[in-house]
C-alpha positions in Angstrom: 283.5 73.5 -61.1 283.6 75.6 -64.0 286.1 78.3 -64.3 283.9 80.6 -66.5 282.4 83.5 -63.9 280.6 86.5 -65.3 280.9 87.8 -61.9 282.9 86.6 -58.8 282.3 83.5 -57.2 279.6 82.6 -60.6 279.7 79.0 -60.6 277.3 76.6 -63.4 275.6 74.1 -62.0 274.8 70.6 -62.7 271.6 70.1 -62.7 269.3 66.8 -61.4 265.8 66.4 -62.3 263.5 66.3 -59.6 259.8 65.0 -60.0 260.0 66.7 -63.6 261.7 70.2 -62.0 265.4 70.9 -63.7 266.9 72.0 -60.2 270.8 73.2 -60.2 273.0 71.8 -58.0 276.8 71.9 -56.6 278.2 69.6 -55.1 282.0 68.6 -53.9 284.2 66.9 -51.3 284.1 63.4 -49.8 283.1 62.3 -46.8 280.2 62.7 -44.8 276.8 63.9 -46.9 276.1 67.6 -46.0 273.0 69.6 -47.9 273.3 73.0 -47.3 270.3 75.2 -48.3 271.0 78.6 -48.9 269.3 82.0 -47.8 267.3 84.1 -49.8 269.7 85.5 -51.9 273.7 85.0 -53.0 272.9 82.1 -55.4 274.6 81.1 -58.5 277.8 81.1 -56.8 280.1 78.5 -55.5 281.6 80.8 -52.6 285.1 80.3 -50.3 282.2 78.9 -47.6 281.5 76.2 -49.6 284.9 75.7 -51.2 286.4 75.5 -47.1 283.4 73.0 -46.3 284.2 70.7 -49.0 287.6 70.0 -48.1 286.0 67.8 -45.0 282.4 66.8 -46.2 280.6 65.8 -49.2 279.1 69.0 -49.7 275.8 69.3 -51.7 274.5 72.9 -52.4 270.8 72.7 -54.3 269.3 76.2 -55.2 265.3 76.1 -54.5 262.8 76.3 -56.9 262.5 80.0 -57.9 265.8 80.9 -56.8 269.1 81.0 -59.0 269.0 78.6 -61.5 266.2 76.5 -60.6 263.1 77.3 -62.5 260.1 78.5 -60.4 257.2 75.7 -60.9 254.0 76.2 -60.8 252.9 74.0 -58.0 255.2 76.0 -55.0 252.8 77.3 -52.8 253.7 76.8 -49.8 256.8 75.4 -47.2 255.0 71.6 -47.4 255.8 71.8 -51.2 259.4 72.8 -50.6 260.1 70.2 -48.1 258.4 67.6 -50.8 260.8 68.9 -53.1 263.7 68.1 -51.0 262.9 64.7 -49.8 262.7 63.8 -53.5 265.8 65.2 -54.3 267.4 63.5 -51.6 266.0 60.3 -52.8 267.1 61.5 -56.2 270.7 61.3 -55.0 270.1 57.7 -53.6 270.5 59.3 -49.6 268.5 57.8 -46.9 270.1 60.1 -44.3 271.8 63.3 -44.7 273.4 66.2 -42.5 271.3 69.3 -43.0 272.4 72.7 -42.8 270.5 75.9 -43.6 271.3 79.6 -43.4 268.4 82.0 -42.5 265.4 81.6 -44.7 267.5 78.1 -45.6 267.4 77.8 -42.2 263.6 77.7 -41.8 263.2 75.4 -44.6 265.8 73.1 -42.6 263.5 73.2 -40.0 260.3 72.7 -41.7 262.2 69.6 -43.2 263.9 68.7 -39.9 259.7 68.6 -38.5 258.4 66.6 -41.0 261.1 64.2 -42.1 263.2 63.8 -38.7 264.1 60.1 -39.4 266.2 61.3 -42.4 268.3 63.9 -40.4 271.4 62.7 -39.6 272.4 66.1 -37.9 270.7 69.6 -38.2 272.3 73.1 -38.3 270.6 76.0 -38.3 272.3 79.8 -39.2 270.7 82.7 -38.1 267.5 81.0 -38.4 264.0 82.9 -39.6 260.7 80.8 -39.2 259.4 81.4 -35.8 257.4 84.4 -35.2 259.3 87.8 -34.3 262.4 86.5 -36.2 262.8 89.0 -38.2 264.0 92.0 -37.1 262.6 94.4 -39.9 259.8 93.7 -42.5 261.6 91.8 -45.8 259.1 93.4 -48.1 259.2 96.8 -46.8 263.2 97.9 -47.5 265.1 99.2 -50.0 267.8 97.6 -51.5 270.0 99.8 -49.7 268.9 99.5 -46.3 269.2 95.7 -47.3 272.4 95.7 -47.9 273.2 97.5 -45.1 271.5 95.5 -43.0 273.2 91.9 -44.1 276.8 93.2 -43.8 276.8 95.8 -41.0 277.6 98.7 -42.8 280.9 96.9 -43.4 280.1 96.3 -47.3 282.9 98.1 -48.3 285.1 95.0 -47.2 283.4 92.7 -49.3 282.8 93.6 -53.0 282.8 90.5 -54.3 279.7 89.3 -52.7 277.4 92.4 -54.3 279.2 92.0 -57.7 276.1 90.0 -59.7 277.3 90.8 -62.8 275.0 92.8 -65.7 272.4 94.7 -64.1 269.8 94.6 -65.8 270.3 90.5 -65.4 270.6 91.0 -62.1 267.2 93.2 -61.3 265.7 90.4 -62.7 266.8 87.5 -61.5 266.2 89.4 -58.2 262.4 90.0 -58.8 262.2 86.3 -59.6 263.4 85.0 -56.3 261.6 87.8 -54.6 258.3 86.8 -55.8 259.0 82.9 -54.8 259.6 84.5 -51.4 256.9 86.4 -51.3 254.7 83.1 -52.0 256.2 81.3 -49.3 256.6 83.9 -46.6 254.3 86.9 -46.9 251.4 86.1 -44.7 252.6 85.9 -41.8 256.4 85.9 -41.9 256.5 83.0 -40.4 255.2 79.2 -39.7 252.2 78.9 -36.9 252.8 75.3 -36.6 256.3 75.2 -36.7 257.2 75.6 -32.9 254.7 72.6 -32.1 256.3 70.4 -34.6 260.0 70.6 -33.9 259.8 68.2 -30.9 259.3 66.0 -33.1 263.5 66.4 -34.4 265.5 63.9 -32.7 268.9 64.6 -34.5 271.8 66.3 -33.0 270.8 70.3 -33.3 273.2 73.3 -33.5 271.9 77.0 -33.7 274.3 78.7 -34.8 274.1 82.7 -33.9 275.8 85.7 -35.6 277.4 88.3 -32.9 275.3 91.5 -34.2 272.5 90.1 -36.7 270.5 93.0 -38.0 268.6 90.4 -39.8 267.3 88.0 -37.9 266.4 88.5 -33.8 269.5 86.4 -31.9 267.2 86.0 -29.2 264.2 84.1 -31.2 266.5 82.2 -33.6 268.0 80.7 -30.5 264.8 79.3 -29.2 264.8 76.9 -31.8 267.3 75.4 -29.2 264.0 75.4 -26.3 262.0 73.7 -28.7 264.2 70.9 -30.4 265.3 68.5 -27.4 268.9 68.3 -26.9 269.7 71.4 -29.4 272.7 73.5 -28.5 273.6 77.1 -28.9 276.5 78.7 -30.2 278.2 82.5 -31.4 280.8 82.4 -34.3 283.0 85.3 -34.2 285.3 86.9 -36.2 288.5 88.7 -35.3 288.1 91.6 -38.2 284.0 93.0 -38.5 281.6 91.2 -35.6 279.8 88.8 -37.8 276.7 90.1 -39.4 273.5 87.5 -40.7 276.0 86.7 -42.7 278.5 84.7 -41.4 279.8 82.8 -44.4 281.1 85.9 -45.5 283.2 87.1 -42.7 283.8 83.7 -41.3 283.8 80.9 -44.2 286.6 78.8 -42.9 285.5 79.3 -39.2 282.0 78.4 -40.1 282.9 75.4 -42.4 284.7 74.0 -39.5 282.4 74.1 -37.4 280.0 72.4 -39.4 282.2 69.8 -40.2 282.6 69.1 -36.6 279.5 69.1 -35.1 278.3 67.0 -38.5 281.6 64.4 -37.6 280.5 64.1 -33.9 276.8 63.9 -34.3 277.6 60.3 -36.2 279.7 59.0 -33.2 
């Protein structure tokens, strides 16, 4: 990883080409393959979450297309092209199988992966989920970037400069309005997937949902019924002893939640 951050946590990819799109990746550890896709924001960095998970896995953080430093192509339009994407960057990396884990709107493209390429899960692990319908606890397009920011840490920002430190801001406004607009194309009518509750009996893998204890974000009671509609799927609360964890976990919790990853990801291959 390279030592040269603009801004905490900044970390330069590599970057593999994928059906002709340049798409940045991380990836570190040994051990069992684990793609983590991230939520809709907090890209370009290589945080303590994934540093703690890829002490026990082989940890592979892709940023999608129109968010951090993957271009936005021309053809996204809609989740079908995103999954694509993903089960040609998997073959790409010469993975039949993988562990997937996703956080939030990760976590819905998890899912829509999970529904349409279940034979390649090994494991799926869903964080704070969006996707099915009343996820979403206020409108995404429809808050300031206060309120935002409020909302994903509790009020607790305060304790975690770091993680809002994007470096210039003009950069940063930007770079922002570029991955809101891929959002926006993915997830604006409706804000969320009609289909998607039908297809996820169709996931055999070993399922974890993981919940925050106060999401703001996301409704804990609809992200968990992922768990009602994937067979076998289990639910579970990480915690943590300073702030109650917010929809973002990997912030107040990184080593917690990399272990439990790790776990679940090692027993789901017994």
């Amino acid at each position: 990883m390279s030592s040269s951050k603009p801004w905490p946590f900044y970390t330069e990819p590599d970057f593999l080409d994928v059906h002709g799109l340049k798409t940045a990746i991380r990836r570190k550890g040994e051990g069992e393959a684990v793609m983590y896709l991230h939520g809709a924001g907090l890209t370009r960095r290589w945080l303590p979450f994934h540093e703690a998970l890829s002490q026990s896995v082989d940890l592979i953080a892709p940023e999608h297309p129109g968010y951090g430093d993957t271009p936005f192509p021309e053809w996204l339009d809609n989740f079908a092209d995103m999954v694509i994407h993903y089960a040609e960057l998997l073959d790409e990396l010469g993975l039949e199988k993988v562990h997937l884990v996703g956080h939030s709107f990760g976590g819905w493209i998890a899912a829509e992966f999970a529904s349409f390429y279940p034979e390649r899960l090994a494991s799926l692990q869903l964080i704070a989920p969006a996707g099915l319908k009343g996820a979403f606890r206020h409108d995404i397009f429809r808050q300031t970037g206060e309120e935002i920011v409020a909302r994903l840490f509790n009020g607790h920002e305060d304790k975690f400069p770091d993680y809002l430190d994007e470096g210039d801001q003009v950069e940063a406004i930007v770079h922002n309005y570029v991955e809101s607009i891929t959002l926006a194309r993915l997830a604006w009518q409706p804000r969320h997937d009609t289909k998607l509750e039908r297809r996820l009996a169709r996931v055999k893998a070993p399922t974890q949902i993981i919940l925050a204890e106060e999401d703001n974000v996301i409704d804990n009671a609809v992200a968990a019924r992922y768990a009602d509609l994937i067979d076998g799927a289990k639910v579970v609360t990480i915690t943590s002893p300073d702030v109650p964890t917010s929809h973002l976990p990997f912030v107040q919790a990184p080593e917690k939640l990399a272990e439990m990853i790790s776990t679940f990801a090692s027993r789901s291959k017994e």
